[in-house]
Backbone as CSV, one residue per row, in Angstrom:
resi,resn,N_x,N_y,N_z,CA_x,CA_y,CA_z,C_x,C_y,C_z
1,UNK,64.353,72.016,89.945,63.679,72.384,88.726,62.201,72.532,89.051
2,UNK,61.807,73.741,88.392,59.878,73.856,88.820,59.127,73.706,87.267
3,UNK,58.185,73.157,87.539,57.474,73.070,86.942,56.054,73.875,86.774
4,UNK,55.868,74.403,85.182,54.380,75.262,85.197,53.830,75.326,84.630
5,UNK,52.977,76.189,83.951,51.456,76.126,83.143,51.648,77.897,83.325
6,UNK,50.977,78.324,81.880,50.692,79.747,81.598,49.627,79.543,80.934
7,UNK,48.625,80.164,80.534,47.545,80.785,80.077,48.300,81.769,79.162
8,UNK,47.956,81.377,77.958,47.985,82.285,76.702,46.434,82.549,75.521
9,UNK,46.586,83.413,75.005,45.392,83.528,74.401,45.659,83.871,72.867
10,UNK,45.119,82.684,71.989,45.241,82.405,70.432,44.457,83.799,70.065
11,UNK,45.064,83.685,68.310,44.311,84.708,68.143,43.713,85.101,67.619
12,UNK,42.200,83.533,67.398,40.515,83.385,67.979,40.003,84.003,68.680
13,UNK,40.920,83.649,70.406,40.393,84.654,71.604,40.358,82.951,72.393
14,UNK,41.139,82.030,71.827,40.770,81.034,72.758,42.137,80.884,73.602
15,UNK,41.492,80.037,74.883,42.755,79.707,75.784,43.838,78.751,75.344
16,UNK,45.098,79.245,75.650,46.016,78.073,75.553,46.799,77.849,76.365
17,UNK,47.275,76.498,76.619,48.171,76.293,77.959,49.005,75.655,77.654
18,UNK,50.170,76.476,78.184,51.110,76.251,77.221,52.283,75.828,78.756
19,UNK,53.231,74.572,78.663,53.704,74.064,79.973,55.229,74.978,79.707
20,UNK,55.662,74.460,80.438,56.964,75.317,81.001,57.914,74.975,81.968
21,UNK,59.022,75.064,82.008,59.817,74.260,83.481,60.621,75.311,83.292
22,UNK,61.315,76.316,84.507,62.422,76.768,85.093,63.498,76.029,85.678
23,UNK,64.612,76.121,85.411,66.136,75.500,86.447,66.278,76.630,87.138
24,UNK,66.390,76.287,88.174,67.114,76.945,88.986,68.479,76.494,89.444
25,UNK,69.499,77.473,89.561,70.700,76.953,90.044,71.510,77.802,91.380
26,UNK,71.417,77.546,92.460,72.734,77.710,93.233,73.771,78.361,92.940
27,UNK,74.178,79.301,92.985,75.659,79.838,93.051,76.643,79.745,94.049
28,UNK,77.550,79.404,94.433,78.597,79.268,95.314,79.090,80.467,95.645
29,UNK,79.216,81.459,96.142,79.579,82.777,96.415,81.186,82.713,96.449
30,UNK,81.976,81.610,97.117,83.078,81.743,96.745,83.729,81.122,95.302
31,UNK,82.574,80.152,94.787,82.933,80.144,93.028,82.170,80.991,92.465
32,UNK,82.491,82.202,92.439,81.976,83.402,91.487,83.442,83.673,91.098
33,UNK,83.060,83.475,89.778,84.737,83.648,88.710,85.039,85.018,88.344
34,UNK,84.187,85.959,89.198,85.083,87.488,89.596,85.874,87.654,90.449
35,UNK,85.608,86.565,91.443,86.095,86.975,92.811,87.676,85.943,92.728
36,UNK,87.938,85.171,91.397,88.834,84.051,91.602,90.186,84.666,91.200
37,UNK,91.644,84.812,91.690,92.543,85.139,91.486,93.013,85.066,89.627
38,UNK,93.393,86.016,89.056,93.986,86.200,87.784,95.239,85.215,87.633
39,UNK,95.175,83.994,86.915,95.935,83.353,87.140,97.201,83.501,85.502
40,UNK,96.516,84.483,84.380,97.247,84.488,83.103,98.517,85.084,83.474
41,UNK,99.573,84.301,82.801,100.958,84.683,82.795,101.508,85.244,84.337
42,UNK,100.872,84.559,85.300,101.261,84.828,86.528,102.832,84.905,86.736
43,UNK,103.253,84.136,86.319,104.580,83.580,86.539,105.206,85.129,86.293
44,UNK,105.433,85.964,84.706,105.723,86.714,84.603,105.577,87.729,84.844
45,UNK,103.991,88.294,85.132,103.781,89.093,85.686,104.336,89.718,87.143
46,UNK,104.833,88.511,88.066,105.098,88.234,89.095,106.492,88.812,88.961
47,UNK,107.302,88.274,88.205,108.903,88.754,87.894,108.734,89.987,87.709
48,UNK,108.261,91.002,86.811,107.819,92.588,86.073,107.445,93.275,87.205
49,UNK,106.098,92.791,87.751,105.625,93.947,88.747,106.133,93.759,90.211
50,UNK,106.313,92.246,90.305,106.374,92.044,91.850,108.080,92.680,92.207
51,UNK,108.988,91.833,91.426,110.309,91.600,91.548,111.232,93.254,91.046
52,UNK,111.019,93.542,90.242,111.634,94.436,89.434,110.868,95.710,89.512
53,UNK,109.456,95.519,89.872,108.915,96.821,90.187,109.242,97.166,91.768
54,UNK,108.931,96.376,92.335,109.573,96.738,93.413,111.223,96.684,93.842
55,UNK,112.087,96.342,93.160,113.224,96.951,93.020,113.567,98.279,92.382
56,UNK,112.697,98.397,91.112,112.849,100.116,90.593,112.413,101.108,91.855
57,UNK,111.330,100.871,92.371,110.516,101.621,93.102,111.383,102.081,94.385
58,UNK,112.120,101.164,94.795,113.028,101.173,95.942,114.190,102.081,96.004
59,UNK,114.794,102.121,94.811,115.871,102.894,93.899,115.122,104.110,93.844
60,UNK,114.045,104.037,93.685,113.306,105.533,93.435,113.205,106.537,95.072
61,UNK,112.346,105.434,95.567,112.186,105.998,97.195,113.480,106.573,97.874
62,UNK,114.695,105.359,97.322,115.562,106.066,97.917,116.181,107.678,97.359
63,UNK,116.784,107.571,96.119,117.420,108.768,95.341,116.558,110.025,95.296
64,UNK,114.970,109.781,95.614,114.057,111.105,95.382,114.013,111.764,96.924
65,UNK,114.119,110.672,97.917,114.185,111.038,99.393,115.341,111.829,99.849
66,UNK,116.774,111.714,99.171,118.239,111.856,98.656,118.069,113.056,98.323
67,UNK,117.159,113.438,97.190,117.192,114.800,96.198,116.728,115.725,97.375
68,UNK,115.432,115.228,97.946,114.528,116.157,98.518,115.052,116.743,99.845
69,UNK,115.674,116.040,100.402,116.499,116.417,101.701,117.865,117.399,101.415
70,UNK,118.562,117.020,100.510,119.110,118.353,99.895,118.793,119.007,99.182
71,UNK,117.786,119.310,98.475,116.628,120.913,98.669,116.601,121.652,99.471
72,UNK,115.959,120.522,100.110,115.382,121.479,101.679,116.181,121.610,102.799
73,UNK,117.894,121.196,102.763,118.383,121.538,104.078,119.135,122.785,103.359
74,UNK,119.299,123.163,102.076,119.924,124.148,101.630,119.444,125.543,101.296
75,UNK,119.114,126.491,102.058,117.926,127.721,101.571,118.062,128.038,99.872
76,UNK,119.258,128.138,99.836,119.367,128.475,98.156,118.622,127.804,96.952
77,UNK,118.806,126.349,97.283,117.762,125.496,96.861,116.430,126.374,96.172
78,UNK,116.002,126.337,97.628,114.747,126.486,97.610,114.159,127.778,97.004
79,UNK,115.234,128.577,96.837,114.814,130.074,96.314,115.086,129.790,94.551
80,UNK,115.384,128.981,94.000,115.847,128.616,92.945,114.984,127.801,91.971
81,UNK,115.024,127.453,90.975,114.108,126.845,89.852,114.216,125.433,90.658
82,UNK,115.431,125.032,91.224,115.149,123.718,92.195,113.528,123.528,93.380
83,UNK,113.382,124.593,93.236,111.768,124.528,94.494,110.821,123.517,93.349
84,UNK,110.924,123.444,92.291,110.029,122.544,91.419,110.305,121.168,91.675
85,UNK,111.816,121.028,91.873,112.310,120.076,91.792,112.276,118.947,93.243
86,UNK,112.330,120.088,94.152,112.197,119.566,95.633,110.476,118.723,95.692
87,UNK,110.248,119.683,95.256,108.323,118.705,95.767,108.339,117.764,94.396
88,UNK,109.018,117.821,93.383,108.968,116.572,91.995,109.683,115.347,92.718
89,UNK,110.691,115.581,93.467,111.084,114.650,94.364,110.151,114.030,95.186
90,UNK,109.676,114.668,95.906,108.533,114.634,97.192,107.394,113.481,97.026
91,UNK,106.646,114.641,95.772,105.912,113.540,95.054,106.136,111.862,94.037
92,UNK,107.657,112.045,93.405,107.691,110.739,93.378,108.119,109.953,94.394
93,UNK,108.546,110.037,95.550,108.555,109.290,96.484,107.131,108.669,97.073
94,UNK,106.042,109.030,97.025,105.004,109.134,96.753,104.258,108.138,95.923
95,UNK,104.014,108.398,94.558,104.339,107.686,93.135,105.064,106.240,93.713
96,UNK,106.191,105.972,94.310,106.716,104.967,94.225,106.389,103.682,95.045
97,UNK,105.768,104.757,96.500,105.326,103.614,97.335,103.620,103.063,97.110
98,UNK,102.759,104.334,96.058,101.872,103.414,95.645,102.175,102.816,94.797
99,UNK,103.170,102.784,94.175,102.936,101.550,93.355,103.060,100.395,93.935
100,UNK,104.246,100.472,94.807,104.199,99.315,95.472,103.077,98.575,96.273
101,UNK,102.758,99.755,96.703,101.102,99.291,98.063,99.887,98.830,96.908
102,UNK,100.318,99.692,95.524,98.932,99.075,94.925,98.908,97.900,93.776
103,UNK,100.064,98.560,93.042,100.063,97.551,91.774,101.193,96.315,91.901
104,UNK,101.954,96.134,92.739,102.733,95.089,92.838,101.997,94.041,94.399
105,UNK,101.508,94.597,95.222,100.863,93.987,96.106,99.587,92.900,95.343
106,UNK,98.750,93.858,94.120,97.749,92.995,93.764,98.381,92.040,92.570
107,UNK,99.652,91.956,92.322,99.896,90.623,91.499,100.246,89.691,92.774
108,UNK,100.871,90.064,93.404,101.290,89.169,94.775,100.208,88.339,95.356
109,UNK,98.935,89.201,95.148,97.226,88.689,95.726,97.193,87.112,94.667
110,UNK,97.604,87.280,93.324,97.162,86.700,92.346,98.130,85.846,92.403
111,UNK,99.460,85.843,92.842,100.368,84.628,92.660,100.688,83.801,93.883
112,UNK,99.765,84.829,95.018,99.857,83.558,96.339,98.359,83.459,96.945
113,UNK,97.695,84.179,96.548,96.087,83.573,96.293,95.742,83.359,97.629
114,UNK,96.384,85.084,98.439,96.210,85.189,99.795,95.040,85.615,99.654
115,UNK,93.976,85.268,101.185,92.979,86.131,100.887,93.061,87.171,102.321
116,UNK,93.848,86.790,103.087,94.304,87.844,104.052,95.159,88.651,103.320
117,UNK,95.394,88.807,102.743,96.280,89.967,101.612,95.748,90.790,101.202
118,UNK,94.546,90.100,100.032,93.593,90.891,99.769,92.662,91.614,100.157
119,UNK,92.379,90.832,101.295,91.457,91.746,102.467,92.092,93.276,103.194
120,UNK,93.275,93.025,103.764,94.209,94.158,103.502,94.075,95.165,102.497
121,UNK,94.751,94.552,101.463,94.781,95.489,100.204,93.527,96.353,100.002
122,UNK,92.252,95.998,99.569,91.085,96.195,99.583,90.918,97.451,100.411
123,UNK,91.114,97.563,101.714,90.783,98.175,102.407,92.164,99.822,102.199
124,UNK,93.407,99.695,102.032,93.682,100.632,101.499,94.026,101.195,100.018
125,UNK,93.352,100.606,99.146,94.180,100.381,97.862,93.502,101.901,97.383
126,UNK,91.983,102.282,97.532,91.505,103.859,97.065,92.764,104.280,97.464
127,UNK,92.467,104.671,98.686,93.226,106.032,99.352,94.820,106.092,98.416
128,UNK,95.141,105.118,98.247,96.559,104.520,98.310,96.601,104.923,96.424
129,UNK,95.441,104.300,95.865,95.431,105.109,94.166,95.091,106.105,94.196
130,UNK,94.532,106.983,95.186,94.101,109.019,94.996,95.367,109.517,95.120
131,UNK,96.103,109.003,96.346,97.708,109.896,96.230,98.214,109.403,95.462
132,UNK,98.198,108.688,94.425,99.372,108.332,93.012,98.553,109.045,92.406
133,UNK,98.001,108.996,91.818,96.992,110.138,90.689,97.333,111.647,91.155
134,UNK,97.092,112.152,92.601,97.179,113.584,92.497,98.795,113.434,92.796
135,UNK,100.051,112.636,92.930,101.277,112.529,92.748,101.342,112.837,91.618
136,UNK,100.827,111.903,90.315,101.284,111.962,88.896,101.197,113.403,88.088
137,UNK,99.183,113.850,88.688,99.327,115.010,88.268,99.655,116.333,88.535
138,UNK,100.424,116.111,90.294,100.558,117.503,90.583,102.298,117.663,89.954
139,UNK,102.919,116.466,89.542,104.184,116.097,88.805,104.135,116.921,87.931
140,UNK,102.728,116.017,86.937,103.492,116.988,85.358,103.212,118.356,85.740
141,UNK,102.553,119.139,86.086,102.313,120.440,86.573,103.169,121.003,86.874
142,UNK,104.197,120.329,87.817,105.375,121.080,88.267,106.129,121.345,86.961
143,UNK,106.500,119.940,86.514,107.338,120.092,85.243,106.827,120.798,83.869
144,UNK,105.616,120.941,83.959,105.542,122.003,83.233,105.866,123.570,83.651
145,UNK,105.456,123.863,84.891,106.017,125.447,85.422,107.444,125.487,85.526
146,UNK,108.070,124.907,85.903,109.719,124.673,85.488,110.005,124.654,84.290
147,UNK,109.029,123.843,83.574,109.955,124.273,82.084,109.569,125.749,81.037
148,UNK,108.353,126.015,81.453,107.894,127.252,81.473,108.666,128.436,81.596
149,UNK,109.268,128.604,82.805,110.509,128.902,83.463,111.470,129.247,83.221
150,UNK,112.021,127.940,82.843,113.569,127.892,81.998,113.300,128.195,80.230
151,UNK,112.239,128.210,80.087,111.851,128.695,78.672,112.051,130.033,78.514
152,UNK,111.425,130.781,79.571,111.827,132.017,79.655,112.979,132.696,80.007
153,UNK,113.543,132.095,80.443,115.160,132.641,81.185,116.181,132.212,80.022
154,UNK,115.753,131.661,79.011,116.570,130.676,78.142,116.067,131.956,77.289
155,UNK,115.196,132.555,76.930,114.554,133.337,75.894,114.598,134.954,76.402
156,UNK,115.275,135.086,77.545,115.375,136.175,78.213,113.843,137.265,77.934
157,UNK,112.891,136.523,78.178,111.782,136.948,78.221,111.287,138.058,79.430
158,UNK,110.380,138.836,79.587,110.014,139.780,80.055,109.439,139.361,81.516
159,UNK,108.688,137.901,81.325,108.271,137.425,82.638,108.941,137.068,83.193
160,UNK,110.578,136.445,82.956,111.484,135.860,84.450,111.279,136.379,85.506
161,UNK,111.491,137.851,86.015,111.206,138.298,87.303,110.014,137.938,88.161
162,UNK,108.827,138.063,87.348,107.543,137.586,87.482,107.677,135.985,87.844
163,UNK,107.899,135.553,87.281,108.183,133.465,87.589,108.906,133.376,88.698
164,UNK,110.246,133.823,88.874,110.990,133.878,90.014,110.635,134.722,91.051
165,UNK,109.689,135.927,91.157,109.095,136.359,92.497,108.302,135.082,93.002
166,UNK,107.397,134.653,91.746,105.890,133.521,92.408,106.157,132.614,92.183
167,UNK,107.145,131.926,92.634,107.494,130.825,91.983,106.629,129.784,93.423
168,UNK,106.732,130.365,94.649,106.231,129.736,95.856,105.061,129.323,95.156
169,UNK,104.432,130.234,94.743,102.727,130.664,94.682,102.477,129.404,93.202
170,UNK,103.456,129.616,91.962,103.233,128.889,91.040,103.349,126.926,91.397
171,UNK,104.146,126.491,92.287,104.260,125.200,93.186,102.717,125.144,93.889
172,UNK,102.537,126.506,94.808,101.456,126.024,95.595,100.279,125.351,94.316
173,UNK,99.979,126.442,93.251,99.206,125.906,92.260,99.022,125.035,91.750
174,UNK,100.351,124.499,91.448,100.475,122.968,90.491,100.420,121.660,91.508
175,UNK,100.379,122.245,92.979,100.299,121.256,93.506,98.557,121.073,93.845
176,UNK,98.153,121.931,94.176,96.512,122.238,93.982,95.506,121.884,92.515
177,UNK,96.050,122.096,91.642,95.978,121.370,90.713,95.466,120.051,90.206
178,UNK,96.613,119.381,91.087,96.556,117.726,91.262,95.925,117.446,92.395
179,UNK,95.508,118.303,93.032,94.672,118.057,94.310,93.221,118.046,93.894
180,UNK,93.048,119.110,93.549,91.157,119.071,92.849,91.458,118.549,91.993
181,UNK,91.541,118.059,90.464,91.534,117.253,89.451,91.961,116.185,90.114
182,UNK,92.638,115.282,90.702,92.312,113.886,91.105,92.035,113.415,92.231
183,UNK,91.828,114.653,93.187,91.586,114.064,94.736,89.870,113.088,94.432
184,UNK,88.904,114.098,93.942,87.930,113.424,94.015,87.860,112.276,93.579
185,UNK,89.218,111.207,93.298,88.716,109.803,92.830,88.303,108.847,94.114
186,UNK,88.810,109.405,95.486,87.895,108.489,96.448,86.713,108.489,96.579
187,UNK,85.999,109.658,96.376,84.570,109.628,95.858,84.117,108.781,95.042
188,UNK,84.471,108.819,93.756,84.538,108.257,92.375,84.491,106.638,92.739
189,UNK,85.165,106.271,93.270,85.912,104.609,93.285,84.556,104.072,94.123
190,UNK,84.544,104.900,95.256,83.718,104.340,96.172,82.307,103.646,95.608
């Protein structure tokens, strides 16, 4: 604790001294209660994201890895409204393992209060949330040009030929898409 004296001036024009003491306190850098593991409803959280998200996610990796490999070993596939479907696969396989690398790893941080975990994590968790973001949005993109698509072929509209010549070109887009609109979040985060 310090102790002091200021000079103030009444307002006569005379001096006043007026005392004063500062505390000072110490901070502990590792008790800074930002840096301390989330301990609310751990228990459950732990079951939801850790247990069951990473069981959905697994189910996912596998059946979208499943879809995407028969797409692409079949040419017909690929010449077909299925080309949306092959990279919707692609990308949630994608989708599934960040979740795992990002959002079920950091309850795991919080319910075993690793700090070699977190140190890990930390170090890929951006990169690891830019490809789920441009996953999510080069997704709906697809599924919107597919349904676009089948809107028209369903409506025997004038553009089918048009959709089904560019359909390469309409994928490359929606996947570009989700590339500029969320790539720049490693920038962003940083």
């Amino acid at each position: 604790m310090e102790a002091g004296s200021t000079n103030q001036t009444s307002d006569d024009g005379r001096m006043l001294l007026q005392n004063f003491t500062v505390e000072t306190t110490t901070m502990d850098p590792y008790m800074n209660p930002c840096s301390e593991p989330d301990h609310y409803k751990i228990t459950e959280r732990f079951w939801l994201c850790v247990v069951a998200g990473i069981s959905v996610s697994t189910v996912s990796i596998v059946f979208n890895t499943f879809i995407f490999f028969v797409f692409v070993g079949n040419k017909q596939h690929r010449r077909s409204p299925n080309l949306y479907l092959l990279f919707l696969s692609l990308f949630d396989v994608f989708i599934a393992f960040a979740y795992i690398a990002v959002m079920s790893v950091r309850v795991l941080i919080n319910f075993t209060s690793s700090v070699f975990l977190k140190s890990i994590w930390v170090h890929y968790m951006i990169p690891m949330l830019t490809v789920s973001h441009i996953g999510i949005t080069s997704s709906t993109f697809l599924i919107c040009f597919a349904s676009i698509e089948r809107y028209c072929i369903t409506v025997n509209n004038f553009l089918v030929p048009h959709l089904q010549k560019h359909r390469p070109i309409l994928t490359f887009i929606a996947i570009m898409c989700g590339v500029i609109s969320k790539g720049t979040i490693v920038k962003e985060v940083d």
